[in-house]
Structures are given as structure tokens and as C-alpha cells.
C-alpha positions as CSV (number, residue, x, y, z in Angstrom):
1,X,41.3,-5.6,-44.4
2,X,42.1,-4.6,-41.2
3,X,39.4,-1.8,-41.0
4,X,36.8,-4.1,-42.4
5,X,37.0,-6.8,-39.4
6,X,36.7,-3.4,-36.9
7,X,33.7,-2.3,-38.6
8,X,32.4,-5.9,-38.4
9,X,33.3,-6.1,-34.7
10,X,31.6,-2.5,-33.9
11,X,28.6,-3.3,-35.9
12,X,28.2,-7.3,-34.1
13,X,28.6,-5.0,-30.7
14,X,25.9,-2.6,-32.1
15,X,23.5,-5.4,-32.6
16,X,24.5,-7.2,-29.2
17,X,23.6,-4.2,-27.8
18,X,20.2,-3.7,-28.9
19,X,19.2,-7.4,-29.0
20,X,20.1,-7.1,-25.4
21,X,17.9,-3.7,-25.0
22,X,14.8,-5.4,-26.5
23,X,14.9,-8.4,-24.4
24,X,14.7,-6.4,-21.4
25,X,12.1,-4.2,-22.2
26,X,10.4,-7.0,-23.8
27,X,10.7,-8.5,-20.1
28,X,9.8,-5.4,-18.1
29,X,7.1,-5.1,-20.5
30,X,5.8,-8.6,-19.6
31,X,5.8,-8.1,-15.8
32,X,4.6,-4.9,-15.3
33,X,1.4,-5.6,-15.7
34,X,1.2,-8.4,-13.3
35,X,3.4,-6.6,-10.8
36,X,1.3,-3.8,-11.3
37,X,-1.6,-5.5,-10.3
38,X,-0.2,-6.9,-7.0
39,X,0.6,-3.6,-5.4
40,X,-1.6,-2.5,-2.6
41,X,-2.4,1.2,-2.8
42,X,-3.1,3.5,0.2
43,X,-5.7,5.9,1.0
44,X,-4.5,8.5,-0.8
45,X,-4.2,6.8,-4.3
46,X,-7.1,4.1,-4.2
47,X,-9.6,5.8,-2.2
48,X,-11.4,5.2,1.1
49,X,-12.3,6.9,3.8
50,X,-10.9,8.2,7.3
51,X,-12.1,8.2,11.0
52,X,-11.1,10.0,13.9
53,X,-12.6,8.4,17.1
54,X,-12.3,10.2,20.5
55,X,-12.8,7.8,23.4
56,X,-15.1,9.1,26.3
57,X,-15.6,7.2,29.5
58,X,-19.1,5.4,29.8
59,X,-19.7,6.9,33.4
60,X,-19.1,10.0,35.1
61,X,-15.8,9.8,37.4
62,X,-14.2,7.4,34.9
63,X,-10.7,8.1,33.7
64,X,-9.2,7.4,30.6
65,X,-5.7,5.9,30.5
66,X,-3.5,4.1,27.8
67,X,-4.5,0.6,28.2
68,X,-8.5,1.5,27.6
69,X,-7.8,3.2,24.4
70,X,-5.4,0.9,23.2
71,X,-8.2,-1.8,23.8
72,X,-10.7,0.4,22.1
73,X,-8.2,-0.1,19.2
74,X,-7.5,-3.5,19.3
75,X,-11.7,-4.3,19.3
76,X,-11.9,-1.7,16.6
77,X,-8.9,-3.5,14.7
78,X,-10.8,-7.0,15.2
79,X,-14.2,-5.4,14.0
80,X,-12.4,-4.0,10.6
81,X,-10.6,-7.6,10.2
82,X,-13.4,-9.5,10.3
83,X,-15.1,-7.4,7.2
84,X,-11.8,-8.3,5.4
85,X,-10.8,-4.7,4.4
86,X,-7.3,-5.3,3.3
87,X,-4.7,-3.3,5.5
88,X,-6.6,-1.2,7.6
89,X,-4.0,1.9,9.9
90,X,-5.3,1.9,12.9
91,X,-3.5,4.8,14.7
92,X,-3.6,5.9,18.3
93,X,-3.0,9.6,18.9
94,X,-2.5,11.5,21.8
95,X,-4.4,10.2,24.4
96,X,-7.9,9.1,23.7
97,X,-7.8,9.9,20.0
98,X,-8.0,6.7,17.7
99,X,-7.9,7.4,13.9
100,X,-8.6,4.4,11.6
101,X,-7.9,4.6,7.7
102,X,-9.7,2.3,5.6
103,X,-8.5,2.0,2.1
104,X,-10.2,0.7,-1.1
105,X,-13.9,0.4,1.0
106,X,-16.6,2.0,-1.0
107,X,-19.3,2.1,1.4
108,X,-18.0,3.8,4.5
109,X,-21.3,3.1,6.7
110,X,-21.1,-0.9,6.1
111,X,-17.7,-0.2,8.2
112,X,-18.1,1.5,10.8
């Protein structure tokens, strides 16, 4: 008697145990797709296109310092923004070097 109530308890564990399995990867299995979906992916896994810009004074005797480049950036940045390419890298790089990263945009001469 004793050994049938054991097997009953293991098997109602068994069965708790899977029902409990299916209903989270019947969940995970609902999401995914929609989670899927909102992720944002970069350059390297959606596609784009990249651009190194090299800032060069207008005139001859100009000097280029931080604060031109980094405006040079920030007009670039407000450029990209206004075509609505969603999260643009806009990188500065040592000195007068500005690199911009456009992911997801399929016609690289309507953005630049």
C-alpha cells in the first residue's frame, strides 16, 4: 500500500514537472517573437554603412582644436537626426577625425 501512494506521489511530481516545463516554453515561445522584433541591431548585424570624416580648416593659417571638431560632430549628429536614421555612433577620434556609423540605411548617398 505504502509503495503504491510513493509511486503516485513521484509520478503527480513527474507530471507537475512537465506541465510546468510546457508552460514556460509555451510562454518563451509566445514572446520571442515580439521581443525579437524590438531589438535594435548594429552595423555589423543589420547592415549600413560607415564614414570616416577628417576635418580640414577652410583657410590657410587656421588651426584645428577640440571644440571645432566636436562642433563638426554635433552639426553632423543634427543632419543624421533629422533623416531619422535610428541610433546613429557618431565618434570623434583623435583629433580631427570624426567617424559616423549608420545602421540599417540602404542608400548611403541620401545620408551623407
Amino acid at each position: 500500500m505504502r509503495g503504491r501512494r510513493n509511486e503516485k506521489k513521484k509520478f503527480s511530481r513527474i507530471i507537475a514537472f512537465l506541465s510546468l516545463v510546457v508552460i514556460i516554453l509555451t510562454s518563451i515561445g509566445l514572446t520571442s517573437k515580439s521581443n525579437a522584433e524590438k531589438v535594435n541591431l548594429g552595423l555589423d548585424l543589420q547592415g549600413g554603412f560607415e564614414v570616416l570624416y577628417q576635418v580640414e580648416p577652410l583657410k590657410e593659417g587656421q588651426t584645428i582644436d577640440e571644440a571645432a571638431v566636436k562642433a563638426t560632430a554635433d552639426t553632423i549628429s543634427r543632419r543624421i537626426n533629422i533623416l531619422g536614421v535610428s541610433e546613429p555612433v557618431i565618434t570623434v577620434e583623435s583629433g580631427n577625425r570624426i567617424r559616423v556609423e549608420l545602421a540599417g540605411v540602404k542608400r548611403p548617398r541620401n545620408s551623407s
